[in-house]
N, C-alpha and C positions, 0 to 999 in steps of 0.2 A: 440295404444300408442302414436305415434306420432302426432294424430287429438287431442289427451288429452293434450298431451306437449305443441304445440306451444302456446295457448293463454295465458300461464302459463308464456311462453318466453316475450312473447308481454305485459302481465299484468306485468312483474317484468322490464322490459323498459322503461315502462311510469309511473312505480312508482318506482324510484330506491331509493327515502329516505324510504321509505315503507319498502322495503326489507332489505335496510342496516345495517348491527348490530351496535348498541348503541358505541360509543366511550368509550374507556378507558382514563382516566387521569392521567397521572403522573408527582404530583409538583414540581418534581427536581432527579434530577442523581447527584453523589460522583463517583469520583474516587481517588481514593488513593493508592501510588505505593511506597514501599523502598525495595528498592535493597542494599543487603552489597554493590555491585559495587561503589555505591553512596555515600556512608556513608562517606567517607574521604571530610575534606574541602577543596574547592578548594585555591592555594595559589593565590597571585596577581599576577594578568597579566596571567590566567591560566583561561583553557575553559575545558567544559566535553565532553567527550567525551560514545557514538553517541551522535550531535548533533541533530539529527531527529530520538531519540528513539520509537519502535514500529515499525510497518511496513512501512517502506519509500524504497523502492527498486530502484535500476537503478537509483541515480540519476546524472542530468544533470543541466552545471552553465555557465552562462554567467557574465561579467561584464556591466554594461550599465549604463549612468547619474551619476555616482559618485555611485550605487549600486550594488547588485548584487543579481540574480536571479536564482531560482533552482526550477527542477520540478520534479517531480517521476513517477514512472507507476503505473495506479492504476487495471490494468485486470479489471475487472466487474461491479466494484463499481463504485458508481455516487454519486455526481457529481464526473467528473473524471478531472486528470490529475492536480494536485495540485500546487500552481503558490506560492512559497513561497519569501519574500523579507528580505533580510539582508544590514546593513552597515560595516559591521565588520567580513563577515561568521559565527560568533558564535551564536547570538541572530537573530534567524528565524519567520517570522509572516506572515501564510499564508493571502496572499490576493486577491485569485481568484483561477477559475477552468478554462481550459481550454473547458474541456466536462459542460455544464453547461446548456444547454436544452435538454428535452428529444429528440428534433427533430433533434439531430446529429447523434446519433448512435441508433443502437438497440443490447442487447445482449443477449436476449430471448432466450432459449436453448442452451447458453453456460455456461459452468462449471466456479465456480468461477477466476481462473487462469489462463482463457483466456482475450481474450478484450484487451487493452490498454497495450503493451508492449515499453517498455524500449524507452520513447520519450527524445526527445533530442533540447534543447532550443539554439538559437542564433540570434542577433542582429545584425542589417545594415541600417546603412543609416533611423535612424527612425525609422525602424520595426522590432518586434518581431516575430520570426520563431519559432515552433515549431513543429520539423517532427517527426509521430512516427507510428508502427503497430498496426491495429485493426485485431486481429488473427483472424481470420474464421467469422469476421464483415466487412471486406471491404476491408483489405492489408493495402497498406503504403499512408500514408495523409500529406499534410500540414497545418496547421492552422497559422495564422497570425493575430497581433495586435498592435495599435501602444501603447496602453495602459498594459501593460502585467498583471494590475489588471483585463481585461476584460474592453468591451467583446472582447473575441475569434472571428474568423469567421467561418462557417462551414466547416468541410473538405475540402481541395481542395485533388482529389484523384489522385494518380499516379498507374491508372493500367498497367503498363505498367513494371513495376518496382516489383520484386516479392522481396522475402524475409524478414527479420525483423532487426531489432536494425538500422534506416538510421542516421544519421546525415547530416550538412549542414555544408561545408569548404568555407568560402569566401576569394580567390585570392587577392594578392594587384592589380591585373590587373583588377579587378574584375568582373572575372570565376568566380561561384558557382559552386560548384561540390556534388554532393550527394552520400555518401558511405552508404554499408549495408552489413548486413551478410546475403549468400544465398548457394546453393548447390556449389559445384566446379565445374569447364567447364568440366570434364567428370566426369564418373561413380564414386562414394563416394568409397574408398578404403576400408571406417571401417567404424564403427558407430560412429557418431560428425563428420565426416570429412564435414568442410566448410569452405568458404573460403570468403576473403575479395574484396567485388569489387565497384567502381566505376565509373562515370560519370557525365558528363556535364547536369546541368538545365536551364532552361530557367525559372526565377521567375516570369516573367511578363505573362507567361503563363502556370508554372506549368507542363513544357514538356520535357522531356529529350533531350540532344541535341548530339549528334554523337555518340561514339560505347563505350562499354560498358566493362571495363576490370581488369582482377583480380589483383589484389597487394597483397594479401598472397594465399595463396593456402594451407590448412592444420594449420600451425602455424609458432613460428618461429625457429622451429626442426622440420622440415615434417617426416627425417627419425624416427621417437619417435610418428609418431601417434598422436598429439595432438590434443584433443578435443574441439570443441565448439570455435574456435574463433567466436568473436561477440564485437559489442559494440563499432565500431572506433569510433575515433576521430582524427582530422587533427589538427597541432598546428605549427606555425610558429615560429623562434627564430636564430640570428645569420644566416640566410640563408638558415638555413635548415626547413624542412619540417617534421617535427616527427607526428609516424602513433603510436598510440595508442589502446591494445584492448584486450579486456579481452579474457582470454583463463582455459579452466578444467571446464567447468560448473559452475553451482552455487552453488555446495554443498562444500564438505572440500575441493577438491582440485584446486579450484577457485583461479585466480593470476591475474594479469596485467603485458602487457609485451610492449617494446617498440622497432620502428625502425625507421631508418632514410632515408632521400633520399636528394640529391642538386633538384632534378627534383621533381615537385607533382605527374607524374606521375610514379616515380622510375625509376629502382629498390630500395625497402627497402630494407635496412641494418640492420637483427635485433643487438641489444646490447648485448656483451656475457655477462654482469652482469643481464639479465632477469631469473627469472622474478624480477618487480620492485617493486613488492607488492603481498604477501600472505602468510598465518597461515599454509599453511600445514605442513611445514617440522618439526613444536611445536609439542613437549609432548601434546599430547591428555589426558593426565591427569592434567593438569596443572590448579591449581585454578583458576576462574573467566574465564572460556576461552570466545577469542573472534573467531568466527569461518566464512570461507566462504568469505573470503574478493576480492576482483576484482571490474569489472564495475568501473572502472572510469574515471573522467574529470578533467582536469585542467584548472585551471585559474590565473591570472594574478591580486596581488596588488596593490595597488596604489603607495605602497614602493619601486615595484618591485620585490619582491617576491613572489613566487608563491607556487601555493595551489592545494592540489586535494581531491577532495567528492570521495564519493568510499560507497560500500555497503558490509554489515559483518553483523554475529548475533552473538549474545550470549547463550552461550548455558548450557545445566543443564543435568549433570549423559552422560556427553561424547557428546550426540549426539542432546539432544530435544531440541527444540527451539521454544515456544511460541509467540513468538515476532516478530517473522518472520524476512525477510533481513530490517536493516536500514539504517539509514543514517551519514556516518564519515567523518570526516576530519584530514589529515595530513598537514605539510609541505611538499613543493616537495624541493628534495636539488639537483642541478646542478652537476655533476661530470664526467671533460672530457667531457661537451656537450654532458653530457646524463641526462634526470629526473628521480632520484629515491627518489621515493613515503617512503620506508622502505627496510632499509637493511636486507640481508636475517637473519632468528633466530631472527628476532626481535619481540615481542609479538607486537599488536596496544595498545598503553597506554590511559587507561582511564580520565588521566588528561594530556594536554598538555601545551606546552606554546602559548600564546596568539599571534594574528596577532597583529604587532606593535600598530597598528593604534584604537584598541580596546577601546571604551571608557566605563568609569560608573563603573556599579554594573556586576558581572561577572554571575550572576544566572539567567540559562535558562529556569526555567520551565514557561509553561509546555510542552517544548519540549524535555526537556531533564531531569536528575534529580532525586529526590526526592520529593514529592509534594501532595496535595491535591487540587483537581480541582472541584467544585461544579457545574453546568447548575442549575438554578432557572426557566428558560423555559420564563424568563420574558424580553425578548428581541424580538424586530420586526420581526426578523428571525431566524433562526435557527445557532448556532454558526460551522464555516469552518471545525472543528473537527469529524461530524455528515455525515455518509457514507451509502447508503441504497446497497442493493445486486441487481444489473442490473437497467434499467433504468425503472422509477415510470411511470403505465400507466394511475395513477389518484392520485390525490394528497391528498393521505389519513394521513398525518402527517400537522396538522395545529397547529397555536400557536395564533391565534387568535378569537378561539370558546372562550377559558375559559381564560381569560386573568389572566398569570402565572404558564400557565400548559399548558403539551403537550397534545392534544388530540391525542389520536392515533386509526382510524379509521377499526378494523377489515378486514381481508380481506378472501381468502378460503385458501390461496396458507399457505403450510407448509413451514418449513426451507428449507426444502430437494425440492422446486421446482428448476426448471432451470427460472422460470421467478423472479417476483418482489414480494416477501415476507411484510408485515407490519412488520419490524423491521429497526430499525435504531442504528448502532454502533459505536462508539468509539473505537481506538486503547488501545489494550492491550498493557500497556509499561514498565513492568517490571514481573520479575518472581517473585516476590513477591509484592501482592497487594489485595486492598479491592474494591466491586463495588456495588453500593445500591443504590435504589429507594423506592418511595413513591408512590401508585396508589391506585386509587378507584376502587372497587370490581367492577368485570366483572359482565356483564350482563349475563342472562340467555343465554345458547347458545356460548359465547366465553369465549377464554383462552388465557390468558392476565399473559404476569409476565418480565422476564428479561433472555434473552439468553446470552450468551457464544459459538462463532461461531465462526469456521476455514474454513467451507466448507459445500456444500451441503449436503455432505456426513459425515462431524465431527461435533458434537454440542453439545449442552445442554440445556435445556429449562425449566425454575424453573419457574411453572406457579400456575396459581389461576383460576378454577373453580367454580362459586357461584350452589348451591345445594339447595338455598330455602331460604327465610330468610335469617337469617343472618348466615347462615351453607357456608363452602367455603372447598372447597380439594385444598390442595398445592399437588403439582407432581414432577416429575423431570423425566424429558423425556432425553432420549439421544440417536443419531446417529456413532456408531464408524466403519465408513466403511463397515459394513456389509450389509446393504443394507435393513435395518431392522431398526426401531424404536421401542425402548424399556422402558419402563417407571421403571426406579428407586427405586424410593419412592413413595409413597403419606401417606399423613394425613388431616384426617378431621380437623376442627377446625372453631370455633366461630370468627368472622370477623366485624371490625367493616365497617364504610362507605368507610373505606380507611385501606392500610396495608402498614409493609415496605418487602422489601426483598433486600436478599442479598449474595453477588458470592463474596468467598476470594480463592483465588489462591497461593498455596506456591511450585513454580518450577512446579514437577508435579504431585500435590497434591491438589485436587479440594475441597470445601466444600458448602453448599447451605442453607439458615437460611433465617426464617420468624418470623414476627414480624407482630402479628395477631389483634393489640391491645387490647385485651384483658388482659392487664394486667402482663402477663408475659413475657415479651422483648421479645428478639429473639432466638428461639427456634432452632434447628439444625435438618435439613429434612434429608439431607446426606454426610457424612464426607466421608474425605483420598478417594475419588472418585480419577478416574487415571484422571488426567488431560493430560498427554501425547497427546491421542484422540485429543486437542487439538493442538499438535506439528506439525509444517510442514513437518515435516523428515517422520513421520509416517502417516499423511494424504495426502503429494504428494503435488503436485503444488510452489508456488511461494508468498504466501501470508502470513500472521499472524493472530492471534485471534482478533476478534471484542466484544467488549458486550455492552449490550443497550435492551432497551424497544421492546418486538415484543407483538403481537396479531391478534391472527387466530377468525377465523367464524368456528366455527363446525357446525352449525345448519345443512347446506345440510347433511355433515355426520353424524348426529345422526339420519336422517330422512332416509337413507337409509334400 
């Protein structure tokens, strides 16, 4: 068996357009999202709120050049680590990736909700920092750029240095100090017991410099057990030194809480008004909830007044949350020389008042919103919005075979690999919304259509089949945790050279429709699907839904 295999290995090496399955084409992707959230207009001088709707998690902001700059985590997805620029914090335009060749990382047999944790941006003296976790890829890195459009430089690693969430404090003496969330200097008392520690770096060499020491220990009520601090941040103001850092996980009982020191290196003094931000203590029935709020950072106007991003979701029937964690903004208000983000019982309001300094037209989309967003595929490259699952080990998404269409180049791997799938996604950014394409009938041998993806393990897959002529089976495959892939639906049907199809989502309520041309629009494959399957709560990890164009190779598996 093996004298029969290899030349078989060797003949499909040296002829790899030979074997490759035929491209699929598809001339343009719709999205379309209305949320009641959204429905109200905004008044003047008023922003909406999330400003980075959709999956934006962990973010992190710097001021820099009269700008200001924010990045996310992106766990698995590439290109990673999303570099978005604002003049005003409201109107956001990504323009670059931190992660942006494949020869930075690799994240081949990990789950989608590992990889790139919670990075954190700052600026000095010319350069742009960015320290952050690659979970079970490499630990903690720095990357640097004097341009924060890019490029990035590759990781600079700090093995030396364990745990996750780092940031970078710059002294007016200027000390660098690097914080992180890691184990506590002894045995964990509970489960989440972590603690906050620090240390001196050396930038010019990426090396840590003297001993290494905690500043929280637990939280800031040790006796109470508290969970998961993570996420500091060091902030300067009147002479004090304020420690920052998210505390209760990421789920409902997620806060921000604050302390102070005269010394950077303490003791912190937390605020008896903590925490300074979070939803838990709301009516869990309460319309429109926004839920999960914590992770955040503050920044500095140009007014002088100051601001904090922060990360929350929205959620639908209590608990589900499609959308995954986003991206908010508050005012921070001063009181007593302490920053509170939101006082307690305060819901996050979906329209806020604007930063003084805000100019124009006050409409964010398509970051935020109400909206209709078209891809025509007729651009040099592929637009910043456009996310693949781990990093590409061949560049099977091209836009200039068919100029005005994606090609998208089959591959073997299913949704459910831990490697690099043929599919490319867009954030899902609202609980109510439309998603549809345009593609040429698959080739003999592949299946080609449009996914709906949370996870390896969550998905949906509304595909096309070619059967002969012009005969095509639509399907609907889906993944809900079990560990099983299950097909839905199917129907035959007559196809012309091209079809459309199409994934509308109502909360968590799924439905899948083709449009076969043949004359009778679009046809409904399968309704009131649970979309839930969908939801982070229910699928685990740290992410939100994706959807966009995939295509598999079955041919090995039919031939088995």
């Amino acid at each position: 068996m093996r004298l029969l295999l290899a030349p078989v290995l060797v003949l499909m090496s040296l002829l790899p357009q030979a074997w490759a399955a035929p491209p699929v084409y598809f001339d343009w992707f719709e999205y379309s999202g209305r949320d009641a959230a959204f429905d109200a207009p905004l008044p003047a001088g008023h922003y909406r709120n999330p400003i980075l709707a959709g999956f934006h998690a962990d973010p992190s902001i710097v001021a820099a050049n009269g700008r200001f700059y924010l990045v996310n985590s992106s766990f698995t997805y590439f290109p990673g680590i999303p570099v978005f620029e604002s003049v005003d914090l409201v109107h956001w335009k990504q323009i670059g990736n931190v992660i942006d060749r494949p020869s930075q990382l690799d994240f081949d047999g990990l789950g989608v909700s590992r990889g790139i944790f919670a990075p954190a941006i700052s600026y000095h003296d010319g350069m742009f920092y960015v320290v952050t976790t690659a979970v079970d890829s490499g630990g903690n890195f720095i990357a640097t750029a004097r341009d924060p459009a890019g490029p990035w430089s590759d990781p600079h690693w700090l093995p030396g240095i364990d745990g996750i969430d780092p940031s970078l404090f710059f002294d007016n003496d200027g000390t660098v100090y690097l914080l992180n969330n890691d184990v506590p200097p002894g045995p964990p008392r509970y489960e989440g017991h972590r603690a906050i520690w620090m240390q001196q770096i050396d930038l010019a060499t990426f090396a840590p410099v003297g001993p290494r020491k905690v500043l929280i220990d637990g939280g800031v009520e040790p006796a109470r057990n508290p969970i998961w601090i993570e996420g500091p941040h060091i902030y300067q103001r009147d002479g004090w030194y304020y420690l920052s850092d998210a505390e209760g996980g990421t789920g409902p009982q997620h806060s921000q809480v604050v302390l102070r020191s005269r010394d950077v290196w303490g003791p912190y003094v937390p605020y008896v008004g903590n925490p300074i931000l979070t939803q838990r203590d709301l009516p869990a029935d309460r319309p429109l909830p926004i839920t999960n709020a914590g992770h955040a950072d503050l920044v500095e106007g140009p007014d002088g007044s100051w601001w904090a991003v922060f990360l929350a979701s929205r959620n639908y029937d209590t608990r589900h949350y499609n959308t995954g964690r986003e991206t908010y903004l508050l005012p921070v208000q001063w009181r007593d020389g302490w920053p509170v983000i939101l006082p307690a019982n305060q819901a996050i309001p979906y329209v806020a008042r604007a930063p003084s300094w805000m100019q124009g037209e006050a409409s964010q989309a398509p970051s935020t919103g109400n909206f209709t967003e078209r891809d025509e595929f007729d651009a040099p490259a592929l637009g910043s919005g456009w996310l693949r699952v781990r990093i590409p080990r061949q560049p099977w998404a091209d836009l200039r075979e068919r100029p005005g269409a994606l090609a998208v180049h089959p591959l073997a791997e299913n949704l459910d690999t831990l490697r690099n799938p043929a599919f490319l996604g867009r954030r899902q950014q609202h609980l109510r919304f439309e998603s549809s394409t345009a593609m040429t009938r698959p080739a003999a041998g592949v299946a080609a259509g449009l996914a709906a993806f949370q996870s390896e393990t969550h998905w949906y897959f509304l595909g096309v089949r070619s059967l002969g002529g012009d005969r095509v089976a639509v399907f609907l495959e889906a993944r809900d945790g079990s560990g099983v892939t299950r097909t839905l639906a199917t129907r035959q049907a007559t196809a012309a050279t091209s079809l459309r199809l199409k994934i509308a989502g109502d909360e968590g309520r799924y439905a899948f429709a083709f449009d076969s041309g043949d004359g009778r629009g679009w046809q409904t494959l399968a309704d009131d699907v649970d979309g839930t399957v969908l939801s982070t709560d229910r699928a685990g990890g740290f992410v939100g839904a994706l959807l966009g164009p995939f295509a598999r190779d079955e041919r090995a598996l039919r031939s088995k």
